[in-house]
C-alpha positions as CSV (number, residue, x, y, z in Angstrom):
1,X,115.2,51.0,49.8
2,X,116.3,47.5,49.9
3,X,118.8,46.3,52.9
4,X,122.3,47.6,52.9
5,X,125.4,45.3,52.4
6,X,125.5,42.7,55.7
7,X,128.5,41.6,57.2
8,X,131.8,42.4,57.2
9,X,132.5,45.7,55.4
10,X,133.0,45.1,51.3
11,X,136.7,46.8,50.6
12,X,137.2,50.2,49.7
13,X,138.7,51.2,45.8
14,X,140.7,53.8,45.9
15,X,141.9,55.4,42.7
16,X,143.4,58.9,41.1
17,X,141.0,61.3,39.7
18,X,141.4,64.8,38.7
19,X,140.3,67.3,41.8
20,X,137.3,69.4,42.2
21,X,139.6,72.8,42.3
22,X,140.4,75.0,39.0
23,X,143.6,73.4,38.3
24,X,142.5,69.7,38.8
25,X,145.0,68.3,40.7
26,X,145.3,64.4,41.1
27,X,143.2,63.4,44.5
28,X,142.0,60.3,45.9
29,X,138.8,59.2,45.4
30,X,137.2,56.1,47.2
31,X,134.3,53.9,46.4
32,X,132.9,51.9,48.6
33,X,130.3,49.6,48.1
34,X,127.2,50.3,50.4
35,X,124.4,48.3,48.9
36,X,124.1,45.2,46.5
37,X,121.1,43.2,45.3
38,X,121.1,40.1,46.5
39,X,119.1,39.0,43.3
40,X,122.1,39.6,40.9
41,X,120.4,39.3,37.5
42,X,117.1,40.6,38.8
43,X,115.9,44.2,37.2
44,X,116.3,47.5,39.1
45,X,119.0,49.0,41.3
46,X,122.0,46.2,41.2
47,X,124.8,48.1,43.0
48,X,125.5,51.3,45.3
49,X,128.6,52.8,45.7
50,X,129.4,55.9,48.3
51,X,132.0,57.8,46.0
52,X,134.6,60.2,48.3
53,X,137.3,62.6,47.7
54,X,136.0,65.6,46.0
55,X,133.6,68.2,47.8
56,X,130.9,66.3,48.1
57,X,129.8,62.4,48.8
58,X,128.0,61.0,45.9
59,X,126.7,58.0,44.8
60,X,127.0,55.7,41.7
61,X,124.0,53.4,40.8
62,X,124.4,50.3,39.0
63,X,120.5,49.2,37.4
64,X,119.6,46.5,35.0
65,X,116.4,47.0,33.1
66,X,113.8,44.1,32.4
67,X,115.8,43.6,29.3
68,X,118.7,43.7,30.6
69,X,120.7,46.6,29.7
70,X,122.9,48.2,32.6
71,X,122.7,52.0,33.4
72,X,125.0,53.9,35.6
73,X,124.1,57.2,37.5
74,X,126.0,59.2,39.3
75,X,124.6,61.8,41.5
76,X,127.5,64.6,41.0
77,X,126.4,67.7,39.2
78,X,128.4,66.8,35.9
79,X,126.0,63.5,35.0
80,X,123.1,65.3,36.1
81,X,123.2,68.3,34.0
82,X,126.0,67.4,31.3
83,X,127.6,63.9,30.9
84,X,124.2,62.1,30.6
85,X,123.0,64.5,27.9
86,X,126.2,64.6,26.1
87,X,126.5,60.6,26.3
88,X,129.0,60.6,28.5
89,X,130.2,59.2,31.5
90,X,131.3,61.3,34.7
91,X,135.2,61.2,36.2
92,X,133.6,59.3,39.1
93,X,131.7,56.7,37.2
94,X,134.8,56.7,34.7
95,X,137.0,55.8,37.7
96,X,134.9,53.2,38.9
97,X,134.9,51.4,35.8
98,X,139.1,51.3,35.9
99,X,138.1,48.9,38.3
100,X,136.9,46.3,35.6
101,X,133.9,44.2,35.7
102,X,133.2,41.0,35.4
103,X,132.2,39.2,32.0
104,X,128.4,39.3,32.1
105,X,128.5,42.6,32.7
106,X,130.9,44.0,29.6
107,X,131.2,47.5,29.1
108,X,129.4,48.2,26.1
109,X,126.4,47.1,27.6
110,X,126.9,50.2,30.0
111,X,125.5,53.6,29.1
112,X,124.4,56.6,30.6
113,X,121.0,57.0,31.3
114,X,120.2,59.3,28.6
115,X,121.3,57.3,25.7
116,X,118.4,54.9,26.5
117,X,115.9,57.1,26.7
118,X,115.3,57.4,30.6
Protein backbone atom coordinates (compact mmCIF):
# COMPACT_ATOMS: atom_id res chain seq x y z
CA UNK A 1 0.00 0.00 0.00
CA UNK A 2 1.06 3.37 -0.79
CA UNK A 3 2.63 5.71 2.19
CA UNK A 4 0.42 6.90 4.88
CA UNK A 5 -0.49 10.68 5.46
CA UNK A 6 3.13 12.60 6.47
CA UNK A 7 3.29 15.23 8.82
CA UNK A 8 1.31 16.70 11.21
CA UNK A 9 -1.82 14.62 11.90
CA UNK A 10 -4.94 15.61 9.34
CA UNK A 11 -7.96 16.66 11.89
CA UNK A 12 -10.42 14.27 13.14
CA UNK A 13 -14.50 14.65 11.90
CA UNK A 14 -16.55 13.88 14.36
CA UNK A 15 -20.26 13.53 13.74
CA UNK A 16 -23.70 11.84 15.16
CA UNK A 17 -24.68 8.48 13.87
CA UNK A 18 -27.18 6.08 15.04
CA UNK A 19 -25.35 3.29 17.47
CA UNK A 20 -24.53 -0.18 16.85
CA UNK A 21 -27.03 -1.46 19.86
CA UNK A 22 -30.91 -2.48 19.15
CA UNK A 23 -32.29 0.80 20.00
CA UNK A 24 -29.80 2.94 18.01
CA UNK A 25 -28.94 5.51 20.16
CA UNK A 26 -27.06 8.69 18.82
CA UNK A 27 -23.00 7.98 19.33
CA UNK A 28 -20.05 9.62 18.12
CA UNK A 29 -18.40 8.54 15.33
CA UNK A 30 -14.88 9.88 14.14
CA UNK A 31 -13.11 9.77 10.84
CA UNK A 32 -9.89 10.39 10.56
CA UNK A 33 -7.97 10.55 7.54
CA UNK A 34 -5.06 7.92 7.50
CA UNK A 35 -3.96 7.91 3.89
CA UNK A 36 -4.27 10.23 0.76
CA UNK A 37 -2.89 9.99 -2.76
CA UNK A 38 -0.58 12.33 -3.42
CA UNK A 39 -1.60 12.09 -7.17
CA UNK A 40 -5.15 13.68 -6.62
CA UNK A 41 -6.77 13.04 -10.02
CA UNK A 42 -4.75 9.88 -10.62
CA UNK A 43 -6.90 6.39 -10.77
CA UNK A 44 -7.10 3.95 -7.80
CA UNK A 45 -7.37 4.38 -4.06
CA UNK A 46 -7.68 8.44 -3.53
CA UNK A 47 -8.54 8.56 0.23
CA UNK A 48 -8.55 6.40 3.48
CA UNK A 49 -10.42 7.07 6.37
CA UNK A 50 -10.19 5.02 9.91
CA UNK A 51 -14.03 5.34 10.95
CA UNK A 52 -14.59 4.94 15.13
CA UNK A 53 -17.37 4.80 17.36
CA UNK A 54 -19.35 1.69 16.86
CA UNK A 55 -18.01 -1.90 17.68
CA UNK A 56 -15.66 -2.10 15.39
CA UNK A 57 -12.83 0.18 13.45
CA UNK A 58 -13.53 0.30 9.84
CA UNK A 59 -12.49 1.92 6.95
CA UNK A 60 -13.88 4.04 4.10
CA UNK A 61 -12.11 4.01 0.67
CA UNK A 62 -12.33 6.85 -1.69
CA UNK A 63 -11.23 5.34 -5.62
CA UNK A 64 -11.41 7.06 -8.94
CA UNK A 65 -11.51 4.74 -11.93
CA UNK A 66 -9.48 5.42 -15.27
CA UNK A 67 -12.57 7.21 -16.25
CA UNK A 68 -13.05 8.84 -13.55
CA UNK A 69 -15.95 7.90 -11.66
CA UNK A 70 -15.56 7.88 -7.74
CA UNK A 71 -16.45 4.72 -5.59
CA UNK A 72 -16.73 4.52 -1.91
CA UNK A 73 -16.36 1.30 0.30
CA UNK A 74 -16.78 0.84 3.51
CA UNK A 75 -15.55 -2.13 5.27
CA UNK A 76 -18.60 -2.52 7.97
CA UNK A 77 -20.81 -5.55 7.49
CA UNK A 78 -23.89 -3.41 6.14
CA UNK A 79 -21.91 -2.27 2.66
CA UNK A 80 -20.46 -5.56 2.29
CA UNK A 81 -23.39 -7.74 2.38
CA UNK A 82 -26.43 -5.09 1.93
CA UNK A 83 -25.96 -1.45 1.13
CA UNK A 84 -23.74 -2.12 -2.01
CA UNK A 85 -26.30 -4.59 -3.43
CA UNK A 86 -29.20 -2.58 -2.56
CA UNK A 87 -27.50 0.70 -4.04
CA UNK A 88 -27.03 2.19 -1.15
CA UNK A 89 -24.70 3.83 0.99
CA UNK A 90 -23.73 2.72 4.72
CA UNK A 91 -24.48 5.15 8.05
CA UNK A 92 -20.63 5.55 8.07
CA UNK A 93 -20.12 6.44 4.50
CA UNK A 94 -23.41 8.52 4.74
CA UNK A 95 -21.85 10.46 7.69
CA UNK A 96 -18.81 11.10 5.96
CA UNK A 97 -20.34 12.61 3.21
CA UNK A 98 -22.28 15.32 5.78
CA UNK A 99 -18.93 16.49 5.70
CA UNK A 100 -19.24 17.91 2.01
CA UNK A 101 -16.76 17.67 -0.74
CA UNK A 102 -15.28 19.72 -2.71
CA UNK A 103 -16.61 20.66 -6.40
CA UNK A 104 -14.71 18.23 -8.59
CA UNK A 105 -15.77 15.75 -6.74
CA UNK A 106 -19.88 16.30 -6.62
CA UNK A 107 -21.93 13.73 -5.22
CA UNK A 108 -23.63 12.21 -7.95
CA UNK A 109 -20.57 11.10 -9.32
CA UNK A 110 -20.32 8.94 -6.06
CA UNK A 111 -21.81 5.43 -5.93
CA UNK A 112 -21.44 2.30 -4.34
CA UNK A 113 -19.43 -0.16 -5.81
CA UNK A 114 -22.11 -2.33 -6.97
CA UNK A 115 -24.00 0.08 -9.16
CA UNK A 116 -20.89 0.16 -11.44
CA UNK A 117 -20.53 -3.14 -11.88
CA UNK A 118 -17.39 -3.92 -9.54
Amino acid sequence: MPDQVQGPQPPVLLTLLPGPDRKRVQRTYSYRLTYRNPQANAPGCRTIWEVTGGRLIYQIVLEQTAAGTLRLHCSCADAVFRAEGEGRFCKHIRGLLQFGLAGEQAVDRLQPRSCLGA
